[in-house]
C-alpha positions in Angstrom: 46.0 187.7 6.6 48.0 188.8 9.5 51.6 188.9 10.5 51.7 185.4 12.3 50.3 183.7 9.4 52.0 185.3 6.7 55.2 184.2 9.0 53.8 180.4 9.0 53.7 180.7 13.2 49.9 180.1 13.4 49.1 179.3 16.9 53.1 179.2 17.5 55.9 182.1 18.0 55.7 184.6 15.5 58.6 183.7 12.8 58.3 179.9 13.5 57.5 178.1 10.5 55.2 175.0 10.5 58.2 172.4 9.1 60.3 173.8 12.5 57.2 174.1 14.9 56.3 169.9 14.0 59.9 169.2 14.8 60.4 170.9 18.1 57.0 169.7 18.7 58.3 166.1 19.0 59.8 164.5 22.3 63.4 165.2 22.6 64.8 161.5 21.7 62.2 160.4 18.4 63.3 164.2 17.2 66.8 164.0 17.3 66.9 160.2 15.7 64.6 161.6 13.2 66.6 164.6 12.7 69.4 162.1 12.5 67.9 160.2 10.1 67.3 163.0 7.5 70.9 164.2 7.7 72.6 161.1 7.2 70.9 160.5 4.3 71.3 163.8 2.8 75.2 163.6 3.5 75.1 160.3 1.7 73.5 161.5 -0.9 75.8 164.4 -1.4 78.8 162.0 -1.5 80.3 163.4 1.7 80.0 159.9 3.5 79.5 156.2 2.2 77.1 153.5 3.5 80.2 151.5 4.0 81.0 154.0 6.8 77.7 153.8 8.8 76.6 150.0 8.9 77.3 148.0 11.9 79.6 145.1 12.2 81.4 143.6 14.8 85.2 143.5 13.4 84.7 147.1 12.3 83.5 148.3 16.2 85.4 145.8 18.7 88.7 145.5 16.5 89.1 148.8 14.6 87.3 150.9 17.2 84.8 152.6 14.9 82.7 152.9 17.8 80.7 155.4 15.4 78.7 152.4 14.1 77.1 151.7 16.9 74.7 154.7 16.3 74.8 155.1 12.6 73.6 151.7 11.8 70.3 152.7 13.6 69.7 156.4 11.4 70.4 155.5 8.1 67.3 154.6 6.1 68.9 154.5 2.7 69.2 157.4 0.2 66.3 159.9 -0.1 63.7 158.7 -2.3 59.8 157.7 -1.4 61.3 154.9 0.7 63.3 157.0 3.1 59.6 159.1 3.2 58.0 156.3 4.5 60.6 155.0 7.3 60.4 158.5 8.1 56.8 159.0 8.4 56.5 155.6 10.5 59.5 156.3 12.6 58.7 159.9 14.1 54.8 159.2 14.5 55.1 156.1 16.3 58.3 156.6 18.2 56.4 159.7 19.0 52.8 158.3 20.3 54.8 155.5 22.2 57.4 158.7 23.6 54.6 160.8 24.7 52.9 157.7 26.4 55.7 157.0 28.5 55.7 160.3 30.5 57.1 163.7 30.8 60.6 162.3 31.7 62.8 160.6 28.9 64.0 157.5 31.2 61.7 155.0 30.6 61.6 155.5 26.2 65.2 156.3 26.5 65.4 152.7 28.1 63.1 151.1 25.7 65.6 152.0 23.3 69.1 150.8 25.0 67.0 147.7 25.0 66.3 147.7 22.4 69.0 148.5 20.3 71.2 146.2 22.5 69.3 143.1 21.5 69.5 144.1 17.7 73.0 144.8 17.8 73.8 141.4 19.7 71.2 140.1 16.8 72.8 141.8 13.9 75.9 139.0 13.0 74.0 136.0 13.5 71.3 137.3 11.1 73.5 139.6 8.8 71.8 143.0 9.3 74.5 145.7 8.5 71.7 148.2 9.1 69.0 147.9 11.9 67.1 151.1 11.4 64.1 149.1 10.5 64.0 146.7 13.1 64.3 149.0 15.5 61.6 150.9 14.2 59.1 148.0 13.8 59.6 146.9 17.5 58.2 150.6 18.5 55.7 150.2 16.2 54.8 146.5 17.4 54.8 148.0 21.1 52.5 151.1 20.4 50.2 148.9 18.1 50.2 146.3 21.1 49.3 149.3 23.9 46.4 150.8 21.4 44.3 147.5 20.3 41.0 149.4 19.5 42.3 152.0 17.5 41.5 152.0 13.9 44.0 152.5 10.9 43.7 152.8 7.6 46.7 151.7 5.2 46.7 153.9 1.6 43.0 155.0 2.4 42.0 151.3 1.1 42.5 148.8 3.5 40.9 149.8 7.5 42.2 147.5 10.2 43.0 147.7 14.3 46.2 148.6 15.9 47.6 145.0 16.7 47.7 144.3 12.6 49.7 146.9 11.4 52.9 145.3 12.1 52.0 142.6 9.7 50.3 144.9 7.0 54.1 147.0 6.6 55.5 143.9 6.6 53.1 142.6 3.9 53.5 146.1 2.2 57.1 145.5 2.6 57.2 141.7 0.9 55.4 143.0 -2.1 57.3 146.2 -3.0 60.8 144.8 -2.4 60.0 140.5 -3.0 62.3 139.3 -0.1 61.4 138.8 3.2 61.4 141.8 5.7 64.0 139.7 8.4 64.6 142.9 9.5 61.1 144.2 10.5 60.4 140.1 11.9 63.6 140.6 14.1 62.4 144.3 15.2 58.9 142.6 15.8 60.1 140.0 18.4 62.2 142.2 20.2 59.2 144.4 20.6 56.7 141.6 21.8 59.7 140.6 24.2 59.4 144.1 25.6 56.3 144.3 25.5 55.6 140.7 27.3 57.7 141.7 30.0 56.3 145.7 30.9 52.1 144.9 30.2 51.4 141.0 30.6 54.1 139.6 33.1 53.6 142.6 36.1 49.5 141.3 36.1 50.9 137.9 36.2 53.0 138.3 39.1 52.4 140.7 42.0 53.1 143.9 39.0 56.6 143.2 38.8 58.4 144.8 36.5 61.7 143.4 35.4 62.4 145.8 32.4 61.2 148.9 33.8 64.9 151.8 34.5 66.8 151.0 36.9 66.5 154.2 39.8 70.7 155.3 38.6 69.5 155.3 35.2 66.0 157.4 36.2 68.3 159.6 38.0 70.2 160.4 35.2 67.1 162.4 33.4 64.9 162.9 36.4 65.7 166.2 38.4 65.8 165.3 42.0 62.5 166.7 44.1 63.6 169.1 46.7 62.0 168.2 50.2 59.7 170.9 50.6 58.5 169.7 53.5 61.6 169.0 55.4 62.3 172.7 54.4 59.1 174.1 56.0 60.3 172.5 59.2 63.1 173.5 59.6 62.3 177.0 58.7 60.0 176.7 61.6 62.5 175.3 64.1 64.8 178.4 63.0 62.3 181.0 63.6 61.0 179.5 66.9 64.6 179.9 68.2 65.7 182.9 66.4 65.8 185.9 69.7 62.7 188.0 69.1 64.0 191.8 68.3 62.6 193.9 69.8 
């Protein structure tokens, strides 16, 4: 066995183990919410901070100004236990898939999820959701599952199915282990197909308009701007045609 291997790197830099080569591996927005999510729960479950401080509510944001909550409501998943596993496990490979699908450049998943998370948050008093982790989770699943409708799943290795069903197997999955309705995962499911109504059905419907895509300020904001190489060619030109020849 050789030096990389023994170091866990395998086809990576030597001294990188497999647990941080996956993790820098992700896209930069699903691996810092899932690196979010692990931490919170780990700082709950060592009694440094309280559930009560991370759920979102309205009084607690607008009047108080624990503006905090606004974030946190979306990374905790509970504390660790097989549950937290599973959110986990959904949350980075899907956000992931549907990340890596949208392009190099951050803007238009980074969008997805101001959407997203906007909606849910406006959502979250009239439906009493403190925590909104799973619904925001389920409408990236929902989108990805919508985008990918010939690929085959299998849930537990005993039930094989297409893409567009797996919303409603976790929900199913979801009814059965905890016996009350998933409104979170139904909530995060609309939001998706909302979403996903408006950036793949409606452009084909009308002249491929796109009313949810970035906005160009927000683009701009993670996009680099191209230099114009060829407006710098030119005038390079102009300056050497002009330039005195030396003799």
């Amino acid at each position: 066995m050789d030096m990389d291997n023994m170091l866990g790197g395998g086809g990576g830099p030597i001294g990188q183990f497999p647990l941080e080569q996956w993790f820098y591996e992700m896209p930069v927005c699903t691996r810092w919410w899932t690196a979010a999510t692990v931490a919170t729960s780990l700082l709950v479950q060592c009694h440094i901070i309280t559930p009560f401080q991370l759920f979102y509510s309205f009084r607690a944001v607008f009047v108080k100004n624990q503006f905090w909550r606004l974030l946190t409501t979306f990374v905790y998943f509970g504390p660790l236990s097989l549950d937290l596993l599973f959110h986990v496990f959904f949350l980075q490979r899907y956000s992931r898939l549907l990340e890596e699908s949208s392009g190099r450049s951050p803007a238009h998943f980074s969008w997805l999820l101001l959407y997203a998370t906007s909606i849910l948050l406006c959502l979250s008093p009239m439906l009493s959701m403190p925590f909104l982790g799973s619904a925001l989770s389920s409408s990236l699943v929902y989108i990805w599952s919508r985008r990918n409708p010939e690929t085959r799943l299998s849930f537990l290795g005993l039930l094989v199915f297409t893409a567009p069903y797996l919303p409603w197997v976790l929900m199913t999955f979801s009814l059965v282990l905890h016996g009350t309705v998933p409104k979170d995962e139904i909530c995060g499911v609309v939001v998706g197909h909302v979403w996903y109504f408006f950036s793949d059905v409606y452009p084909s419907l009308h002249n491929g308009q796109r009313p949810l895509d970035p906005p160009h300020w927000w683009r701009r904001i993670f996009e680099a701007r191209p230099t114009d190489t060829g407006a710098q060619e030119i005038n390079n030109e102009i300056a050497a045609a002009a330039a005195p020849e030396l003799r």
